[in-house]
GUVEXLO-271469 format. One line per field, with one value per residue (C-alpha): x negated, y, z negated; residue in three letters. Coordinates in nm, 4 decimals. Layout:
// residues N
c1: [X; ...]
c2: [Y; ...]
c3: [Z; ...]
type: [ala; ...]
//
This chain:
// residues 234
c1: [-1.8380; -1.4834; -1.3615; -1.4714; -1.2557; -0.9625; -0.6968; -0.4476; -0.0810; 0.1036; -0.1214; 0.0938; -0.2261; -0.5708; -0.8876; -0.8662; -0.5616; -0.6618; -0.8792; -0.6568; -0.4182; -0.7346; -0.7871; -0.4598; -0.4061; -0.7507; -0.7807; -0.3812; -0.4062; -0.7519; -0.5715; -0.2864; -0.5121; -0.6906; -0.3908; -0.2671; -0.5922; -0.6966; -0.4162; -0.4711; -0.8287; -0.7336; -0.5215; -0.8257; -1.0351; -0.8018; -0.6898; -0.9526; -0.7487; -0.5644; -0.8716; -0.9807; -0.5912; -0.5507; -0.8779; -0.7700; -0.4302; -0.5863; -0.8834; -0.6096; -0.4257; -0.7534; -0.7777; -0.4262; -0.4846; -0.3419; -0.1374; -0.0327; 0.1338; 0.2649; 0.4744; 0.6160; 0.6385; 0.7584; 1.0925; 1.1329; 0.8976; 0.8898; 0.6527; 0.5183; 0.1921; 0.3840; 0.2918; -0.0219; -0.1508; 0.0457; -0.1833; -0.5047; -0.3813; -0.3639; -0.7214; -0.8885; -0.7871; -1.0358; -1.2979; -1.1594; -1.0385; -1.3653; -1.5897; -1.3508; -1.3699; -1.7170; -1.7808; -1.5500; -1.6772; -2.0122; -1.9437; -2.1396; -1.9071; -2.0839; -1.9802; -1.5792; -1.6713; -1.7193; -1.4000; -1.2029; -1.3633; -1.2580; -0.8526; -0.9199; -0.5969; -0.6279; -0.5063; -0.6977; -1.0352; -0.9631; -0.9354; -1.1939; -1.4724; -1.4452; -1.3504; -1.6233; -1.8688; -1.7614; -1.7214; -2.1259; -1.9438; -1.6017; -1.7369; -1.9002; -1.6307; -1.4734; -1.7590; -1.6736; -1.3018; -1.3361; -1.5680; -1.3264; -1.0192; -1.1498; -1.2450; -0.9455; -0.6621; -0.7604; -0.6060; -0.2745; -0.2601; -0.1217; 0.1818; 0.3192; 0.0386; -0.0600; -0.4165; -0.5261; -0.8023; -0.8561; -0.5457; -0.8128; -0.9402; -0.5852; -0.5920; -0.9850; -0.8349; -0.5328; -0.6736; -1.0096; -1.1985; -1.4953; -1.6072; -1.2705; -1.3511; -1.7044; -1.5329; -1.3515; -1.6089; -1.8532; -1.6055; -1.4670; -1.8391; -1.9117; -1.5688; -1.6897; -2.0282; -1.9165; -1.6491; -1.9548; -2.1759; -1.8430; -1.8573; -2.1866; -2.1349; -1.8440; -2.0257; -2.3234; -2.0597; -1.8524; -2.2024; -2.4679; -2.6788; -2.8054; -3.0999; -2.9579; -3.1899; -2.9945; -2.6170; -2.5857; -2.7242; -2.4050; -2.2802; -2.5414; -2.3364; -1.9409; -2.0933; -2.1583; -1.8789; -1.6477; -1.6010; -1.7542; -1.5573; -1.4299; -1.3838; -1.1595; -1.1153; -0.8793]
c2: [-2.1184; -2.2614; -1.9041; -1.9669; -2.2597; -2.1446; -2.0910; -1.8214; -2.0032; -1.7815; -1.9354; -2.3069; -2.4350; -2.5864; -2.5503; -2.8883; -2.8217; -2.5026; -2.6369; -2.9064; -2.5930; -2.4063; -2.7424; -2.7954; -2.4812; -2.4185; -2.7927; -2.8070; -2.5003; -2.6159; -2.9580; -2.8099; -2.5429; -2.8612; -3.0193; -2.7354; -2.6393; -3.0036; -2.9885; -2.6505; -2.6842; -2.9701; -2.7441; -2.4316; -2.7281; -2.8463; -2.5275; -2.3042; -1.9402; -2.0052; -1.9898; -1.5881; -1.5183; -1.7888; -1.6893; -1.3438; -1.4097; -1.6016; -1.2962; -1.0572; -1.2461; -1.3265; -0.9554; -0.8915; -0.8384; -1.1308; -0.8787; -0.7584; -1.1390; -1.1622; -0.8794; -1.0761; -1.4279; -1.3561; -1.2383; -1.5851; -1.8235; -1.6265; -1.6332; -1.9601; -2.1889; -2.1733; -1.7992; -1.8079; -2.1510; -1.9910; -1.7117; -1.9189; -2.2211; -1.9353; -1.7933; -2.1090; -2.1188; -1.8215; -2.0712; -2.4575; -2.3987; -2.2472; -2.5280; -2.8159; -2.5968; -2.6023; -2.8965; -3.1030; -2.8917; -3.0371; -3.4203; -3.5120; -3.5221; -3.8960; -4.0048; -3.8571; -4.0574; -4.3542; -4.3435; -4.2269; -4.5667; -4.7802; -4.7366; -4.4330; -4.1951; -3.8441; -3.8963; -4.1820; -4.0420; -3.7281; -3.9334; -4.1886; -3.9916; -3.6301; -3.5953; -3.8334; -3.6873; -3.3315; -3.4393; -3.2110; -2.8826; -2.9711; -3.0850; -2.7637; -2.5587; -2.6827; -2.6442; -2.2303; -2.2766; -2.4481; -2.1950; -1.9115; -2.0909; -2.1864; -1.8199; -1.6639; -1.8407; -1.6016; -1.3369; -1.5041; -1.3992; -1.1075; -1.2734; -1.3683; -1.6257; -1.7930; -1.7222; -2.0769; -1.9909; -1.6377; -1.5851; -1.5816; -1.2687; -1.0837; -1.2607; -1.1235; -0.7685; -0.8110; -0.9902; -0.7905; -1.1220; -1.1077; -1.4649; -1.5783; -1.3770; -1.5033; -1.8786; -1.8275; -1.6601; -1.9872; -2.2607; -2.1690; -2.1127; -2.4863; -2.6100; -2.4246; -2.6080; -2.9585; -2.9204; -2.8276; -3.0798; -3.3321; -3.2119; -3.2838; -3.6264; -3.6737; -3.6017; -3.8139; -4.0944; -4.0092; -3.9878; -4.2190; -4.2351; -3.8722; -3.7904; -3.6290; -3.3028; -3.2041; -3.2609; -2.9146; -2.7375; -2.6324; -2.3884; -2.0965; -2.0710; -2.1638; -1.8996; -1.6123; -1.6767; -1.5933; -1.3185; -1.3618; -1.3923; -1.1288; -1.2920; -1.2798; -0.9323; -0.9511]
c3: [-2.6295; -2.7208; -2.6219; -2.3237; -2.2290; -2.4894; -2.2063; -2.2626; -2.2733; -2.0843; -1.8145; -1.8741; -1.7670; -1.9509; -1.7736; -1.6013; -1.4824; -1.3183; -1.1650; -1.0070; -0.9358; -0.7484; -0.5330; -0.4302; -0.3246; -0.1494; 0.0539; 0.1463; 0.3862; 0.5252; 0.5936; 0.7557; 0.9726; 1.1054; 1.1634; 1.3770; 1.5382; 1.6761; 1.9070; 1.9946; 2.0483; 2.2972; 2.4943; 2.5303; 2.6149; 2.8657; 2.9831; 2.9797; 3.0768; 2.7095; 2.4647; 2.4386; 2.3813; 2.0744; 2.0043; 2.0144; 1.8099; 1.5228; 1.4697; 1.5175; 1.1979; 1.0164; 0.9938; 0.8137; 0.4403; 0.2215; 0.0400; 0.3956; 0.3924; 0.0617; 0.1433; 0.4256; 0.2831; -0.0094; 0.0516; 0.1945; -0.0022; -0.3276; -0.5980; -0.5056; -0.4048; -0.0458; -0.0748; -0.1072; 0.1240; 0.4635; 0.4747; 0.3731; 0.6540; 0.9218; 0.8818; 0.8524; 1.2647; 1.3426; 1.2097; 1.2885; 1.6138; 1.8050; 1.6473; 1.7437; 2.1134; 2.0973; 2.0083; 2.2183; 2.5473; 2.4575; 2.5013; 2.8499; 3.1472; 3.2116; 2.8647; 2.9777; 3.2725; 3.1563; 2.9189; 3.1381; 3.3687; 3.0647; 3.0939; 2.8278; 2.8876; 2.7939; 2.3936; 2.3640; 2.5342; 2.2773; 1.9641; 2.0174; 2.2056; 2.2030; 1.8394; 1.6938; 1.9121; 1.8391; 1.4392; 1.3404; 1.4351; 1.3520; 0.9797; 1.0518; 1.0800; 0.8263; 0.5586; 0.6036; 0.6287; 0.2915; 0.1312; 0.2116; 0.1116; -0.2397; -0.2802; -0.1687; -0.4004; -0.6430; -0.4794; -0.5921; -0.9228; -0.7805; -0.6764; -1.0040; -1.1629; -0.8562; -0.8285; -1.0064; -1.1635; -1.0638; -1.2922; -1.5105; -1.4004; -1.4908; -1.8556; -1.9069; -1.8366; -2.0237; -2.3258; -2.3282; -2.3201; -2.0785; -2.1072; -1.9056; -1.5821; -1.6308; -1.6427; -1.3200; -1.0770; -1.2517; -1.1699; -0.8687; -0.7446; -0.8597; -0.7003; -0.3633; -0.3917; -0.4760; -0.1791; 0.0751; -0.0807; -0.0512; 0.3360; 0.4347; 0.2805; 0.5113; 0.7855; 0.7032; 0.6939; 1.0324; 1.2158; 1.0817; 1.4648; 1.3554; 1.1653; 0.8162; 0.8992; 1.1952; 1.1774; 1.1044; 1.3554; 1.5276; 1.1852; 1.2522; 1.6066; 1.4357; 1.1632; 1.4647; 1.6335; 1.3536; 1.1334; 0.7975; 0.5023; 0.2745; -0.0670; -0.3101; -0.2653; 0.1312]
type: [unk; unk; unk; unk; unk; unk; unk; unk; unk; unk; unk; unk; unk; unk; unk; unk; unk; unk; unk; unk; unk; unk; unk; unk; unk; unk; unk; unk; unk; unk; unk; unk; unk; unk; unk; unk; unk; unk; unk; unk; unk; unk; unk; unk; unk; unk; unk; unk; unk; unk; unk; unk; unk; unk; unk; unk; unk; unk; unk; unk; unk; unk; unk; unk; unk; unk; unk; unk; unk; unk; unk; unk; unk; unk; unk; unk; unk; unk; unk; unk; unk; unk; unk; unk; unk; unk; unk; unk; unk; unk; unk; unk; unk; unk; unk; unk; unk; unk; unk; unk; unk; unk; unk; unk; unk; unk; unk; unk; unk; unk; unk; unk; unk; unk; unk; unk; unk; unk; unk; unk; unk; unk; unk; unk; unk; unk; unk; unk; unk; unk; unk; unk; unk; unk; unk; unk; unk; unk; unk; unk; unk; unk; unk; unk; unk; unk; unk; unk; unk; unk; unk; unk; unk; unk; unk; unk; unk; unk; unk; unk; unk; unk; unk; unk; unk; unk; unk; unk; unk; unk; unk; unk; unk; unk; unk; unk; unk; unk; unk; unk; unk; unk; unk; unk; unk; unk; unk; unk; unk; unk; unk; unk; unk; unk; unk; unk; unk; unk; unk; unk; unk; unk; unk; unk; unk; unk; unk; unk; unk; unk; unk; unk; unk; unk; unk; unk; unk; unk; unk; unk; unk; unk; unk; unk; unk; unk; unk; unk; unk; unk; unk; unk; unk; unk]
//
């Protein structure tokens, strides 16, 4: 059992701090895809001729293989974290920015109404009552972003030692030593739980009028709408 948490040096990381390394470089592009896709989202909403071609664009880029932008980013970014979160950030939009679509377009046009009634300008009305309404699919969406993004860092140990903990993989080829591939497909599985489990607490929190049963109704639909994951192995 020590074996199995008996880090390889080369790795300049312990198993805590691999997993710190696999977080930070999981959650930082989902943050930034949300941060770019809320606006975004505002503008399909708003103008509704522009969502099939950002729609289109960000399944068109979803479908590039990471390696595909490694090749391109690294000449510029290099052998870095950077690397590896620009891709991840860019396909979280296939996923964040139909459910924040979807669920802003379904706030009742008497609720807009009656903001809008109140002095509520266009920001305002978005931030205070289309985004907490529209929070169940937007948590939604986010839920899968997450997932996927946790699951594909590992592809960055291909990139000079920037997989996090799937560099773990590499050093259970290179060191014949089973037990740490076995320790990185485990953890990052728990990491990917915890963060979904972390989720659904959120959104218990930003929506306490709903019954805990039903605030996620809206993922089978984000989940249909969007292509399905690939793994570690894009």
């Amino acid at each position: 059992m020590n074996g199995f948490f008996d880090i390889p040096s080369d790795l300049q990381h312990s198993w805590s701090g691999l997993i710190g390394l696999h977080l930070r470089e999981g959650l930082l592009p989902v943050a930034a895809g949300l941060l770019l896709a809320l606006p975004l989202a505002q503008l399909c909403v708003r103008f509704r001729w522009l969502y099939p071609p950002v729609l289109g664009v960000t399944t068109v880029l979803y479908a590039v293989p990471s390696l595909a932008f490694f090749v391109v980013l690294i000449d510029y970014t290099g052998q870095t974290e950077l690397t590896v979160m620009i891709p991840l950030a860019v396909y979280s939009l296939v996923v964040l920015i139909p459910a924040i679509v979807d669920g802003v377009r379904s706030v009742p046009e008497e609720t807009l109404a009656a903001a809008t009634a109140m002095g509520f300008g266009p920001v305002r009305r978005y931030l205070q009552v289309q985004l907490p309404i529209a929070a169940p699919a937007i948590v939604a969406g986010l839920r899968v972003a997450t997932v996927s993004s946790i699951s594909l860092v590992s592809v960055g140990a291909l990139i000079g030692n920037q997989g996090a903990l799937g560099n773990l993989l590499a050093a259970a080829q290179k060191y014949d030593r089973p037990e740490l591939a076995v320790n990185s497909v485990l953890t990052t599985a728990v990491l990917a739980i915890l963060c979904d489990a972390a989720l659904v607490l959120l959104r218990i929190l930003l929506t306490p009028w709903m019954p805990r049963g039903t605030g996620d109704r809206r993922e089978p639909a984000v989940r249909r709408a969007q292509p399905e994951p690939e793994g570690a192995t894009r």
